[in-house]
N, CA, C and O of each residue as an XYZ file, in Angstrom:
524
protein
N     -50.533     22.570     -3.456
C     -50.646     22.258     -4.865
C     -49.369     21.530     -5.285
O     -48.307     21.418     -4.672
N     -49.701     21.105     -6.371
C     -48.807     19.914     -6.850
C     -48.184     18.655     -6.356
O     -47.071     18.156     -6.523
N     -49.040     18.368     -5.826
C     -49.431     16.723     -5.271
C     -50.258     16.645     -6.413
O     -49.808     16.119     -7.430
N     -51.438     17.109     -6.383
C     -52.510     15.943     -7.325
C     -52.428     16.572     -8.449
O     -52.101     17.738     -8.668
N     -52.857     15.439     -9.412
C     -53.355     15.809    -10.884
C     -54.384     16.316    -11.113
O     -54.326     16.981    -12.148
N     -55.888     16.334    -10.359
C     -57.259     16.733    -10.481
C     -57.781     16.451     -9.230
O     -57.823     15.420     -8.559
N     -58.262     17.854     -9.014
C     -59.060     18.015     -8.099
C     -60.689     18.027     -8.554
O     -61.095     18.331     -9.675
N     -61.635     17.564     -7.237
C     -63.197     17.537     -7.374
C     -63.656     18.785     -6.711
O     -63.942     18.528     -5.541
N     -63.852     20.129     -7.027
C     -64.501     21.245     -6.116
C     -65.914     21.530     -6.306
O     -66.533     21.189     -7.314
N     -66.262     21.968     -5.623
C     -67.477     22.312     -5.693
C     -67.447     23.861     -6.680
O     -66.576     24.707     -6.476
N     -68.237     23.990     -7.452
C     -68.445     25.583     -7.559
C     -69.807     25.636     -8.522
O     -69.983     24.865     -9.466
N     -70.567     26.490     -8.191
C     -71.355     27.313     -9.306
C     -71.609     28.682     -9.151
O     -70.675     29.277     -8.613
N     -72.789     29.522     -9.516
C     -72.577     31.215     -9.703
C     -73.314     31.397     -8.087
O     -73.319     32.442     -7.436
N     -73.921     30.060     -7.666
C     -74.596     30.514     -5.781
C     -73.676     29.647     -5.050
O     -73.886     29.120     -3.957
N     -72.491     29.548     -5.879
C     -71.456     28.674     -4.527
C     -70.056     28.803     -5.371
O     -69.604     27.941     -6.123
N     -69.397     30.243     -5.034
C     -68.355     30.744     -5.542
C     -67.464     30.954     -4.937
O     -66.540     31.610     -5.417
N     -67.419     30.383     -3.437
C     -66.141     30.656     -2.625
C     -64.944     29.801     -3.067
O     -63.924     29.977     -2.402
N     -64.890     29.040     -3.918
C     -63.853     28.372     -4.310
C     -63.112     28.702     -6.099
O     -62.187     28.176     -6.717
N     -64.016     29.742     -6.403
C     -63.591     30.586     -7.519
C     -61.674     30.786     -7.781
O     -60.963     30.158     -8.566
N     -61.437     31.440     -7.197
C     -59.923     31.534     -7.075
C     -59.334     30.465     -6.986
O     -58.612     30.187     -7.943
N     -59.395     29.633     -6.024
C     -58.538     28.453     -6.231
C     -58.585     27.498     -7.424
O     -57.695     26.705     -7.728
N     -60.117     27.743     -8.261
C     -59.834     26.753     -9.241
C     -58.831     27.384    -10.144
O     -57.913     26.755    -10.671
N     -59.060     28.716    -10.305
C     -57.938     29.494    -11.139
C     -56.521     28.721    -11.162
O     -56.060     28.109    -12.126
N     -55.832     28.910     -9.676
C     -54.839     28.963     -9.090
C     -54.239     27.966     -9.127
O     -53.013     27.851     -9.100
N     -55.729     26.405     -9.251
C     -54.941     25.166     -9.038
C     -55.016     24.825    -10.905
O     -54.087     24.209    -11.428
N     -55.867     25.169    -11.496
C     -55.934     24.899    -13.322
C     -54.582     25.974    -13.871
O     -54.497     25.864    -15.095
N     -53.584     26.907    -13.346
C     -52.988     27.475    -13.781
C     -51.914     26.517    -13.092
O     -50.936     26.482    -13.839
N     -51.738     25.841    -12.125
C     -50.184     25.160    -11.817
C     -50.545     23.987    -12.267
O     -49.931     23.001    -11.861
N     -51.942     23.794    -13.487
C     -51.085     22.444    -14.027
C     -52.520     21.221    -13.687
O     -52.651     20.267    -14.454
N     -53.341     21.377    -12.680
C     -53.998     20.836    -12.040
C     -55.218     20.891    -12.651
O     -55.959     21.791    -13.047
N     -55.243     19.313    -12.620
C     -57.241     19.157    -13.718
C     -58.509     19.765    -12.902
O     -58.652     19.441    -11.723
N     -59.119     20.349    -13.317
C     -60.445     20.686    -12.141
C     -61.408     19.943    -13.068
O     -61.505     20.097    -14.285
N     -62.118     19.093    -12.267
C     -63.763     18.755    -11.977
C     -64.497     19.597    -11.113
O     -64.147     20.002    -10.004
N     -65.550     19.825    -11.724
C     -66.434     21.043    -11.277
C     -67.605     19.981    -10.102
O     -67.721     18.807    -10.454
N     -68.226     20.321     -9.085
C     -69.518     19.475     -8.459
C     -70.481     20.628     -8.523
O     -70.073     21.773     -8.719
N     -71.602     20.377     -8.381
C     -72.590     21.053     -8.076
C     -73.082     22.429     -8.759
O     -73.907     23.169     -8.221
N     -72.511     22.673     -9.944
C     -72.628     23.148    -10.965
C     -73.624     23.580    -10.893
O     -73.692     24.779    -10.624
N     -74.859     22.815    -11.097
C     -76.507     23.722    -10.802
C     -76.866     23.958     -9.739
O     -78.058     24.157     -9.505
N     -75.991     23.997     -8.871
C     -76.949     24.657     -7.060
C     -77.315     23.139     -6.352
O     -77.992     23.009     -5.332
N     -76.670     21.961     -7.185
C     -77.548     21.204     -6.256
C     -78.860     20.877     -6.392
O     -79.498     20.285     -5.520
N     -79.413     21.323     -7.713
C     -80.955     20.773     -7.922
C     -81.685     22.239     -8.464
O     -81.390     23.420     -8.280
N     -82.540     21.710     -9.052
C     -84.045     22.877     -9.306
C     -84.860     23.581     -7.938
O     -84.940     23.096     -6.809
N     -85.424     24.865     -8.428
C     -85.219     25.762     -7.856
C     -86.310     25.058     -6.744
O     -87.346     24.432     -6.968
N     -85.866     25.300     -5.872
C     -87.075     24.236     -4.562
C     -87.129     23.140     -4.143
O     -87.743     22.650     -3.195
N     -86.264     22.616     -5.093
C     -86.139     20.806     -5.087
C     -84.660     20.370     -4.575
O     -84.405     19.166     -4.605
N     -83.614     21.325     -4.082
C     -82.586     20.897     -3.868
C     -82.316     20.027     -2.884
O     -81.318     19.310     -2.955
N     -83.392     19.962     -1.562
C     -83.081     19.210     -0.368
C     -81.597     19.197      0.429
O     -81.078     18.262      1.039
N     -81.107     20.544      0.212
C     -80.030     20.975      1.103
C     -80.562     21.449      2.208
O     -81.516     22.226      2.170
N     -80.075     21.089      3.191
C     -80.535     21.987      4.330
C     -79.914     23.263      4.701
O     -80.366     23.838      5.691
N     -78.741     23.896      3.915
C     -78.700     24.968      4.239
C     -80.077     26.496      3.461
O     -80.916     26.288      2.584
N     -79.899     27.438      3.966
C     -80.587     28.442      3.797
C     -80.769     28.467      1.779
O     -79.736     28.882      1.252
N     -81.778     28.127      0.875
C     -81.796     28.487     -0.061
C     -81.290     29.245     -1.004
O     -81.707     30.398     -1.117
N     -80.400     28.801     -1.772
C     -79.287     28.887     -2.476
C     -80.029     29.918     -3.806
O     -79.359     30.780     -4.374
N     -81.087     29.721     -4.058
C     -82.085     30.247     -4.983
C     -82.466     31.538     -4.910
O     -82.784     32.326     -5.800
N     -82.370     31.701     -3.324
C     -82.585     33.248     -2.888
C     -81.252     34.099     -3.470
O     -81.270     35.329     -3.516
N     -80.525     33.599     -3.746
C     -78.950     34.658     -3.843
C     -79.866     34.814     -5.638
O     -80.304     35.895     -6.033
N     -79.955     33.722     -6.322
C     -80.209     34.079     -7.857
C     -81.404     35.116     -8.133
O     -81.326     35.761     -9.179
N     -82.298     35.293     -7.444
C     -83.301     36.036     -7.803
C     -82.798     37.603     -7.179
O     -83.059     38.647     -7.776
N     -81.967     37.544     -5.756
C     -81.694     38.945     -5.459
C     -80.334     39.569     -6.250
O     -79.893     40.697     -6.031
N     -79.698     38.499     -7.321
C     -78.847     39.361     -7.860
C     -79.685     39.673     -9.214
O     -79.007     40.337     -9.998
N     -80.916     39.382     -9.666
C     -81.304     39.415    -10.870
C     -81.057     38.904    -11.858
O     -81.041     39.303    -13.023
N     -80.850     37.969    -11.391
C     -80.251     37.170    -12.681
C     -80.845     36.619    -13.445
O     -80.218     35.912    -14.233
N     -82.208     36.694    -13.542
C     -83.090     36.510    -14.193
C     -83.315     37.357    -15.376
O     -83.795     36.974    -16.443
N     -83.007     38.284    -15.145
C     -82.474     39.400    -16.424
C     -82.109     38.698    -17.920
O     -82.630     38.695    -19.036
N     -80.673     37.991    -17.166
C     -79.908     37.876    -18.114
C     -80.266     36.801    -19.120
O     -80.064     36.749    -20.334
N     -80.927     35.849    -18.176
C     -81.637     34.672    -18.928
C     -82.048     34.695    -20.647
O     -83.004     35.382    -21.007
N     -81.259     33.905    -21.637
C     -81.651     34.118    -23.129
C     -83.509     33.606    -22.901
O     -84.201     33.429    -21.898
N     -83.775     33.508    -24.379
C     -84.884     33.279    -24.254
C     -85.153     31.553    -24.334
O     -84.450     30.755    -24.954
N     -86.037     31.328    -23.747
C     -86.414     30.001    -23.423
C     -85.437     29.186    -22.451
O     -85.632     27.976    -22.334
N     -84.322     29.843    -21.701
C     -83.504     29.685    -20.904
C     -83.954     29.248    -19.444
O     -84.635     30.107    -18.884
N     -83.682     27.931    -18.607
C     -84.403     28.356    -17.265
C     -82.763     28.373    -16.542
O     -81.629     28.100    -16.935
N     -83.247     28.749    -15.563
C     -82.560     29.033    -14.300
C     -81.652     27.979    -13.550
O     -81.099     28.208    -12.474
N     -81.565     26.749    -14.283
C     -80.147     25.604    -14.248
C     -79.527     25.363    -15.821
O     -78.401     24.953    -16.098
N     -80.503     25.706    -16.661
C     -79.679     25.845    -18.015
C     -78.329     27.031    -17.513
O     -77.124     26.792    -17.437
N     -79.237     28.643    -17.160
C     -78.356     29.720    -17.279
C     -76.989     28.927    -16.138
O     -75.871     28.923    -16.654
N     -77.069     28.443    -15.012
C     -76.194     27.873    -13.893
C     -74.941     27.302    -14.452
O     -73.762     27.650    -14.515
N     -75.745     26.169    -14.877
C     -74.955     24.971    -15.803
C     -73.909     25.837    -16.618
O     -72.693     25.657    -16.561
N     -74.604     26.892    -17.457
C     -73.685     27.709    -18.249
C     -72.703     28.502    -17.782
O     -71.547     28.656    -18.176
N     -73.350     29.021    -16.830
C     -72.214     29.655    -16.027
C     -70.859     29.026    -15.139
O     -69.849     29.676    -14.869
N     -71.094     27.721    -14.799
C     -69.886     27.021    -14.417
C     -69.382     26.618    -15.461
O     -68.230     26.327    -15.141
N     -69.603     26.279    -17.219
C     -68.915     25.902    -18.046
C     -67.958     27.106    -18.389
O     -66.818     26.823    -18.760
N     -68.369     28.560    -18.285
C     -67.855     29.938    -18.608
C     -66.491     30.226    -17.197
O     -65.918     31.289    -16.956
N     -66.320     28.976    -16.539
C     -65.273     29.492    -15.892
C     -63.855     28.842    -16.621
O     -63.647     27.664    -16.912
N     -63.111     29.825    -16.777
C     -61.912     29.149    -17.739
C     -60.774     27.971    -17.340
O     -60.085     27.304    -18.112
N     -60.818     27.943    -15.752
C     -60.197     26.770    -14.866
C     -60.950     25.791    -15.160
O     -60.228     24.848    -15.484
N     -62.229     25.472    -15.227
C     -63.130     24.363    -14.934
C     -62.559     22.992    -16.253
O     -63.002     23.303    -17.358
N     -62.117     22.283    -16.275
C     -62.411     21.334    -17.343
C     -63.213     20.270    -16.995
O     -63.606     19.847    -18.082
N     -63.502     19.854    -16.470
C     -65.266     19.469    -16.604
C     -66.115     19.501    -15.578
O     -65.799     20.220    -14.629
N     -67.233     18.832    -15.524
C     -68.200     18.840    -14.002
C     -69.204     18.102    -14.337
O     -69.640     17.697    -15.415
N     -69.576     17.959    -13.016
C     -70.750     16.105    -12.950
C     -71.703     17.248    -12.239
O     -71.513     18.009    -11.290
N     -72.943     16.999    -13.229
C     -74.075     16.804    -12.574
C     -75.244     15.823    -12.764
O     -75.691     15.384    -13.824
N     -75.775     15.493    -11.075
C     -76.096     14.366    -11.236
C     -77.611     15.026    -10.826
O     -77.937     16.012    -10.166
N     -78.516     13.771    -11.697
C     -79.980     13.900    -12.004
C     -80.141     12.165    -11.670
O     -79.228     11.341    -11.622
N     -81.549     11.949    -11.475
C     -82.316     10.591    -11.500
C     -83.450     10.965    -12.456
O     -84.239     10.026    -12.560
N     -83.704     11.769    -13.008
C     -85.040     12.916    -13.917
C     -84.446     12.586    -15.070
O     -83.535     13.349    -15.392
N     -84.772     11.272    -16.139
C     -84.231     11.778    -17.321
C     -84.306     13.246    -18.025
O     -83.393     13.708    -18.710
N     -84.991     13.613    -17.871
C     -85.982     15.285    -18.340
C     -84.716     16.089    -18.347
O     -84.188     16.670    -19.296
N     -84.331     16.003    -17.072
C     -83.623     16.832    -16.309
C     -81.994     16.375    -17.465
O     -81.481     17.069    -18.342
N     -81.730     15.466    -17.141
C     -80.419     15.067    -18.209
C     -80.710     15.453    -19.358
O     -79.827     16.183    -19.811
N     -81.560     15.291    -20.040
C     -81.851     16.124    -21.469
C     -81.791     17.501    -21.336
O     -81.580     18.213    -22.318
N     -81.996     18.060    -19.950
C     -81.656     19.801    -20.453
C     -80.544     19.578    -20.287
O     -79.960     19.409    -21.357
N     -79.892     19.484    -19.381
C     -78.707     19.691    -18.962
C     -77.844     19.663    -20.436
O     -77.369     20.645    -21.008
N     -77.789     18.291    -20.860
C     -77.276     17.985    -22.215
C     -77.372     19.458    -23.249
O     -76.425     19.818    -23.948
N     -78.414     20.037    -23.192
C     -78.884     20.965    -24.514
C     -78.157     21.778    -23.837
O     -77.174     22.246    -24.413
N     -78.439     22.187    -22.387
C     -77.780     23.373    -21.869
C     -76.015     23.399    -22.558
O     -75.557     24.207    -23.365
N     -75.531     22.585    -22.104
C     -73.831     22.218    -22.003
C     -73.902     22.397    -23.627
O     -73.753     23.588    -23.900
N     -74.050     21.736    -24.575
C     -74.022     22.162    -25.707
C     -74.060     23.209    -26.025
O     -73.522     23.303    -27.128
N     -74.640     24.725    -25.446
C     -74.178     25.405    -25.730
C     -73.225     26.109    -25.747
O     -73.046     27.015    -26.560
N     -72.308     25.716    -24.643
C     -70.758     25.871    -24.436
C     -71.482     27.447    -23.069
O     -72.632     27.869    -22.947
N     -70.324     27.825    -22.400
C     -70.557     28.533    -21.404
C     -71.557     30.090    -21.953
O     -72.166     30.141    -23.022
N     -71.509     31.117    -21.023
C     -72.043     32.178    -21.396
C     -70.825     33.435    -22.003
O     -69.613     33.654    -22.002
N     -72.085     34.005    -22.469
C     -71.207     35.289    -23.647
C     -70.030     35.748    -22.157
O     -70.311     35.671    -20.961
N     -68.509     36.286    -22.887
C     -68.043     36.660    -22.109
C     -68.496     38.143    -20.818
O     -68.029     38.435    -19.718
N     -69.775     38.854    -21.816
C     -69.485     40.154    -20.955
C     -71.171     39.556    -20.065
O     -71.565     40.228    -19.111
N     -71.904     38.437    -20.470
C     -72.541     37.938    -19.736
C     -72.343     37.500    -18.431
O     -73.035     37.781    -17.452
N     -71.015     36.551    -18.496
C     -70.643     35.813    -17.254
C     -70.121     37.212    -16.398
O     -70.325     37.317    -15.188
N     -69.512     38.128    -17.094
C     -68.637     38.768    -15.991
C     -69.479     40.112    -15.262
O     -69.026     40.668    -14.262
N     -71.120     40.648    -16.103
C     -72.281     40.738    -15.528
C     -72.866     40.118    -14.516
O     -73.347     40.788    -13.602
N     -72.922     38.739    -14.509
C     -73.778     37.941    -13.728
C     -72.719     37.994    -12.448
O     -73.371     38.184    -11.422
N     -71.456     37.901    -12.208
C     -70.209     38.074    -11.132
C     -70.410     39.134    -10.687
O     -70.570     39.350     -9.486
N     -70.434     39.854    -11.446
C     -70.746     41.931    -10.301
C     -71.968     41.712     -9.577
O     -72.077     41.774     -8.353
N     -73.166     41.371    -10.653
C     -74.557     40.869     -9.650
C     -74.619     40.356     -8.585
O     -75.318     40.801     -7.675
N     -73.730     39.084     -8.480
C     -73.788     38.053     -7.205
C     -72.950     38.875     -6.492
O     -73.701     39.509     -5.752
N     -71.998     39.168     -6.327
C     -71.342     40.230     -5.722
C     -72.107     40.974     -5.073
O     -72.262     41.037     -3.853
N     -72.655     41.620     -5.989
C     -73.461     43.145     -5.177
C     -74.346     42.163     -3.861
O     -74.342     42.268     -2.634
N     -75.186     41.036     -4.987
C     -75.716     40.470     -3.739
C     -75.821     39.464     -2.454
O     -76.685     38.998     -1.711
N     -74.073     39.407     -2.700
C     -73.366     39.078     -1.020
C     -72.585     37.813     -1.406
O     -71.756     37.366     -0.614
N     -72.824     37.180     -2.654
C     -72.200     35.987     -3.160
C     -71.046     36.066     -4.080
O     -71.153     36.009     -5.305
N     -69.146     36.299     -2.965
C     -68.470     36.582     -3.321
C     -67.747     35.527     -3.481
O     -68.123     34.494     -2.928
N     -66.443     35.526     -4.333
C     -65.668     34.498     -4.530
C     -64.472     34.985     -3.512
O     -64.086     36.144     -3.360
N     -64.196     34.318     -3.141
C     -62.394     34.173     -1.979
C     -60.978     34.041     -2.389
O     -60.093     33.973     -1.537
């Protein structure tokens, strides 16, 4: 740290191994850009080839927490805005549809505090820890 001005990391609530460091590098000073914020795509549609990223959200329940009329990259989206290192993040769509939630989502600014730190014990319990 302290070479760069802003770093590009990856993080959202099914890809949290880089949790700490954004802390670590937004506390010495260092801009964070967030990537992949929603998992990488809608639920089925991501075209990652690793093992389904979607499976961690349904076995921590996180569907629970979901407000109403909320889907499951709105709640995402929200949850990488609710990290206090993050100052901003790209997610990328070709779906106008898809850019219009996103938009409404982010407008709402991140999730309630005792929300986000609910949805962290969840992924936790269900194997999706931060480092």
């Amino acid at each position: 740290m302290g070479v760069f001005d802003v770093m590009q990391i990856p993080y959202s609530a099914l890809e949290r191994q880089h949790e700490d460091l954004i802390t670590r590098a937004a506390d010495a000073g260092i801009g964070i850009v967030v990537r992949g914020g929603v998992a990488k795509g809608e639920p089925g549609e991501s075209g990652v080839s690793k093992p389904d990223p979607w499976k961690t959200f349904e076995a921590a329940n996180l569907d629970e927490l979901l407000e109403q009329g909320e889907s499951r990259t709105d709640f995402l989206l929200r949850f990488t805005l609710s990290h206090p290192g993050m100052h901003t993040t790209i997610v990328g769509t070709l779906n106008p549809a898809h850019m219009a939630q996103n938009a409404a989502a982010a407008s709402k600014g991140g999730l309630a505090g005792d929300v986000y730190a609910e949805a962290k014990k969840r992924l936790e319990a269900a194997g999706e820890i931060s480092e």
